[in-house]
N, C-alpha and C positions, 0 to 999 in steps of 0.2 A: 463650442456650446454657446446658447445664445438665452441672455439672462433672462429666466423667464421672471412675465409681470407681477407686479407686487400683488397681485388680487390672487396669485396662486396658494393652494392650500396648504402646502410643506411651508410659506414662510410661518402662518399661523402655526401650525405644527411646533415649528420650531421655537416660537416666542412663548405660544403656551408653556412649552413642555413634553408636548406629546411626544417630540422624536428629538434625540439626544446625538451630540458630535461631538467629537475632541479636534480640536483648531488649534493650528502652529502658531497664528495668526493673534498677538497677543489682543489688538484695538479689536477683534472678532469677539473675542471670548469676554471682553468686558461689555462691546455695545448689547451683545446678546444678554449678557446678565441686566444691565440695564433698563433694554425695554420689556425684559421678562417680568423686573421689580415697576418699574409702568404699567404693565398688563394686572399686575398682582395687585398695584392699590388701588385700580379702577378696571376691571373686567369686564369690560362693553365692548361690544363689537367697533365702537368707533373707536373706542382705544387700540386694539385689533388692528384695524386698519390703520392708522396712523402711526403705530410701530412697524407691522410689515411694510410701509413706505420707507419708513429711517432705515431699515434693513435692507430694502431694495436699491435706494440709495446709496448707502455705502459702498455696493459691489459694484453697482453702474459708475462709480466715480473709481471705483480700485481697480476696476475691470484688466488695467494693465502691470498691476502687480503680481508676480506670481504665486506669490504665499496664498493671498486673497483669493487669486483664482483657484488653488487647491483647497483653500476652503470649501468656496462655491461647489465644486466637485465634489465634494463627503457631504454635502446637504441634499445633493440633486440625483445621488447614485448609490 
């Protein structure tokens, strides 16, 4: 699987809120609460975007871990 870009909609999805995952992955389950609480105290689309980067980043740097990549795999499937 080939990480798709941070301008994809599922990452929004998933920062918002709209689509929900349980992650083995513990640094997963906290960045995501993180830029969720980021999105929450400023709701702008540039907020948005600059969370779906830090999220997109993460997995393109963890790319070769496995947990990480099972992650990836429960957001994308």
């Amino acid at each position: 699987m080939t990480l798709p870009e941070y301008n994809n909609s599922v990452w929004a999805k998933l920062i918002t809120g709209k689509i929900t995952r349980e992650f083995k992955l513990f640094a997963v389950k906290v960045l995501i609460s993180e830029l969720r609480l980021t999105f929450l105290a400023q709701p702008t689309e540039a907020t948005l975007r600059t969370c779906a980067r830090q999220l997109h980043a993460f997995f393109k740097f963890n790319k070769h871990n496995p947990r990480a990549f099972a992650d990836l795999m429960k957001i994308f499937n």
